[in-house]
C-alpha positions in Angstrom: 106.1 82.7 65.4 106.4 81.9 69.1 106.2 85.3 70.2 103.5 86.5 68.8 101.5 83.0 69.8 102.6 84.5 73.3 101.6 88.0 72.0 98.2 86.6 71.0 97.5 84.3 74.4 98.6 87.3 76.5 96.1 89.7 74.9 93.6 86.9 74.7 93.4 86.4 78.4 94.0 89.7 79.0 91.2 91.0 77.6 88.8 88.6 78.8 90.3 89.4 82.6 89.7 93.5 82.0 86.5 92.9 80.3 85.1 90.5 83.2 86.3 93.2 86.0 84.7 95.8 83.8 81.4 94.0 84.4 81.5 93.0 87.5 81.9 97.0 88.5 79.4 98.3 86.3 77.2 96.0 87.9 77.8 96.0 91.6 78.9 99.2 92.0 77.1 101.2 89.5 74.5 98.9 89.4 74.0 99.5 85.4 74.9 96.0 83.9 76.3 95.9 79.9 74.0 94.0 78.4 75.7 91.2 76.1 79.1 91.2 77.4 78.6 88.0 79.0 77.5 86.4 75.4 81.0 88.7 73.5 83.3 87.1 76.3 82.5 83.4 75.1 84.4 84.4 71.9 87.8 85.4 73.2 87.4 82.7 75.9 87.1 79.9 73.8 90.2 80.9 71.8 92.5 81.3 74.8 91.3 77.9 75.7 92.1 76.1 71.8 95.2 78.7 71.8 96.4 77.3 75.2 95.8 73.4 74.7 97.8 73.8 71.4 100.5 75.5 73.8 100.1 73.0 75.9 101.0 70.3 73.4 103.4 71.8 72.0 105.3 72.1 75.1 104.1 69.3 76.4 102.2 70.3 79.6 98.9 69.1 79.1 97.4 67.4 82.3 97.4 63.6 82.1 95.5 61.1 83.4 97.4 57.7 84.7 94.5 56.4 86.3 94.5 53.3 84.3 98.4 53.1 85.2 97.3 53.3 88.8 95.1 50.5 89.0 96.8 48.4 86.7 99.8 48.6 89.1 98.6 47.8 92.2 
């Protein structure tokens, strides 16, 4: 099960890198922008984010804030 969650983040972020260059040079350089991909990029974008804050918990990773500890201590 953990390799494929890899499996799945890895094609996840992936294709949101590929599809993002593929944008940027049909617009710039060939100046004909794809209309919508912006709008299809939200989907596989907002997975890799739920995806990776589960990951994160599981392994526990996730950023934490200890500003409370920080001013409480001093």
């Amino acid at each position: 099960m953990e390799r494929l969650f890899r499996y799945v983040l890895t094609l996840l972020i992936t294709s949101v890198a590929v599809l993002s260059l593929y944008q940027v040079i049909m617009r710039y350089i060939f100046e004909v922008p794809v209309m919508g991909l912006e709008e299809i990029l939200v989907y596989p974008t907002v997975w890799l984010y739920f995806l990776g804050s589960v990951n994160a918990s599981r392994e526990d990773t996730q950023i934490k804030a200890n500003v409370l500890d920080v001013f409480l201590k001093t």
